[in-house]
C-alpha positions as CSV (number, residue, x, y, z in Angstrom):
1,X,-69.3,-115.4,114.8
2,X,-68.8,-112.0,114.0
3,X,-66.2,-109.4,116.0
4,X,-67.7,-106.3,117.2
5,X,-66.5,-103.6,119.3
6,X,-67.2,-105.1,122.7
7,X,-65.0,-108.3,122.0
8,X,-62.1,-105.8,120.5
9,X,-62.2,-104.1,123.9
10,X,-61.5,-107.9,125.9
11,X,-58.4,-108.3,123.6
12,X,-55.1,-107.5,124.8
13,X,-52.8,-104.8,123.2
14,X,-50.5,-107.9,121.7
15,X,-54.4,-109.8,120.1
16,X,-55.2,-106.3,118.5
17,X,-52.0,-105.4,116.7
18,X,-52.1,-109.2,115.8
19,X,-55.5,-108.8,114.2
20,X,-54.5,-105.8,112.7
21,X,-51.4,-106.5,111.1
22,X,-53.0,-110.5,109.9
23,X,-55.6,-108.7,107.3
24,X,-55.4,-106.3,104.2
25,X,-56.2,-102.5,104.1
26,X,-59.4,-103.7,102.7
27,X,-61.7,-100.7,101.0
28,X,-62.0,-97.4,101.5
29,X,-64.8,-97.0,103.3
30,X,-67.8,-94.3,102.5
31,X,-70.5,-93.3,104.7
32,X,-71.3,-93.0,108.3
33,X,-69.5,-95.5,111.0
34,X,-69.6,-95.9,114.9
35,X,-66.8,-95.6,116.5
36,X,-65.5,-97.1,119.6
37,X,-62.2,-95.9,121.4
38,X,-59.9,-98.8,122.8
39,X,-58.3,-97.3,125.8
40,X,-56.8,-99.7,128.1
41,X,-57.5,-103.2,125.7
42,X,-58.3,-106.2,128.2
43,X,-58.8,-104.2,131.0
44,X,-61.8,-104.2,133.0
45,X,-61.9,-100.5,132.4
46,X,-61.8,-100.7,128.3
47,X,-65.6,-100.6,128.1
48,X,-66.6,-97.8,130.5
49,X,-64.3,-95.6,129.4
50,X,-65.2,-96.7,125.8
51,X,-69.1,-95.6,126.7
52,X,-67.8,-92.4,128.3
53,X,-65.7,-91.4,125.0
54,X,-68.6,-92.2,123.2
55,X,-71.3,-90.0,125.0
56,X,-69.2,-87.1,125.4
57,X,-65.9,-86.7,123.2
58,X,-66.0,-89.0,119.5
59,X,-68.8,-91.1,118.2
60,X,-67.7,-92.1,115.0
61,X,-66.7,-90.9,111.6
62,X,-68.0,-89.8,108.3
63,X,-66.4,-90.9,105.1
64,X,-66.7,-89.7,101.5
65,X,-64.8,-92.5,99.8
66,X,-65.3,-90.4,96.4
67,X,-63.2,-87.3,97.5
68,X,-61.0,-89.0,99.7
69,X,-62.4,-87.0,103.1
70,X,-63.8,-88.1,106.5
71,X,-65.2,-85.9,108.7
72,X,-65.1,-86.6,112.7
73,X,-68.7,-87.2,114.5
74,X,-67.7,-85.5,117.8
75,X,-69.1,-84.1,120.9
76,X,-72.3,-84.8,122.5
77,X,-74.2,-83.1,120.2
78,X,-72.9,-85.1,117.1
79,X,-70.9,-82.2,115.6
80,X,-69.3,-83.8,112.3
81,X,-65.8,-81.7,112.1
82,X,-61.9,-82.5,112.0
83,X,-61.6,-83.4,108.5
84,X,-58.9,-85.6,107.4
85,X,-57.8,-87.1,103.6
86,X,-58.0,-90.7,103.1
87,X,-55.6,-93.2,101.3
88,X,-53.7,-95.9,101.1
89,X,-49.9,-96.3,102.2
90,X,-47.9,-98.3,104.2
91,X,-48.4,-98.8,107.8
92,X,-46.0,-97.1,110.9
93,X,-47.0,-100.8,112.9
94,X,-45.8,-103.3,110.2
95,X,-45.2,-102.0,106.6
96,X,-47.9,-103.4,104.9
97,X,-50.8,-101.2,103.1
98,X,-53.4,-99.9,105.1
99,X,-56.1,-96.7,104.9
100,X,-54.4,-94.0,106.5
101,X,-56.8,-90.9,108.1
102,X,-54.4,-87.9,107.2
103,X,-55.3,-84.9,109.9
104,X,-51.7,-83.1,108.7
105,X,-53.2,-80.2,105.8
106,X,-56.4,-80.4,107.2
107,X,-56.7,-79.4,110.7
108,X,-54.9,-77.4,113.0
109,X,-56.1,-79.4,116.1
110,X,-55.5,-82.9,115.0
111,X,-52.0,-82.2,112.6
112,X,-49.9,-84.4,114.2
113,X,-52.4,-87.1,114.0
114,X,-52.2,-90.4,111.6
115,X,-55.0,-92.7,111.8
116,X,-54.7,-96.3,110.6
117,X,-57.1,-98.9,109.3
118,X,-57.6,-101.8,107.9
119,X,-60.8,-104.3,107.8
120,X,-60.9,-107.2,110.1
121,X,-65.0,-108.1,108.8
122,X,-66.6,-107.0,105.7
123,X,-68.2,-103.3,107.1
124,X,-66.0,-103.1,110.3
125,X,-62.5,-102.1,110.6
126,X,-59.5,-101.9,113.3
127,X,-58.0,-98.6,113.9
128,X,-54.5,-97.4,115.1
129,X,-53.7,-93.8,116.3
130,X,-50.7,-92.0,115.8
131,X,-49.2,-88.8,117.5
132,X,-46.6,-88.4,115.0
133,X,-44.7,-92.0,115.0
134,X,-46.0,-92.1,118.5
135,X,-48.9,-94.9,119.0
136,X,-51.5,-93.7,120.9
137,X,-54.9,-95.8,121.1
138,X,-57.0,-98.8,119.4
139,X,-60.3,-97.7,117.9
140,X,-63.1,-99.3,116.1
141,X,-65.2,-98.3,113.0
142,X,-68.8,-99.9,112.5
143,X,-70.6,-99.5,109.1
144,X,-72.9,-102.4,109.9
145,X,-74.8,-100.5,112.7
């Protein structure tokens, strides 16, 4: 059966950095992708406050695998802004290679901001966020939707 974002939300903080770190970087995405903020994993408040990120702060982002940009899909109005590079490097959680969302040279809002991900299913990806070396939250990416 295939994950999606409402089973990553049941999963503990220890079941998603194990899923994470147990698969490859995987491709760099292109095109449009839901997103799903994983704020308190396992809890019985990951979803709402999943669905309230969602309607008013971060929907998703918007890759351009070609020139190694994503663009954020924010706000209720789906404003596509904070642009960050994409590419590949080794991961702050475990070393290994994963696709790294680089907000440092191209916002001023989001510069201490690393993103992390790597593809759990062929079209949806785990996410890991960074303040600096500072892990923040879990987030999803769906290109199957």
């Amino acid at each position: 059966m295939a994950l999606d974002a409402k089973q990553l939300l049941q999963m503990s903080q220890q079941q998603l950095d194990a899923l994470f770190s147990a698969r490859d970087a995987g491709p760099i995405p292109d095109g449009e992708a839901k997103g799903t903020a994983i704020i308190a994993p396992g809890t019985s408040f990951s979803g709402a406050i999943a669905e309230f990120i969602n309607i008013f702060a971060w929907q998703g982002k918007v890759f351009d695998a070609k020139d190694g940009l994503l663009r954020n899909h924010i706000l209720a109005f789906g404003l596509k802004a904070i642009i960050a590079r994409v590419y590949k490097a080794p991961s702050l959680l475990d070393g290994k290679e994963c696709i790294v969302l680089d907000y440092s040279e191209t916002s001023l809002v989001a510069s201490h901001i690393r993103d992390e991900i790597r593809m759990i299913e062929p079209g949806f990806y785990l996410g890991k966020v960074y303040w600096d070396k500072a892990r923040l939250i879990d987030f999803s990416l769906d290109f199957r939707t």
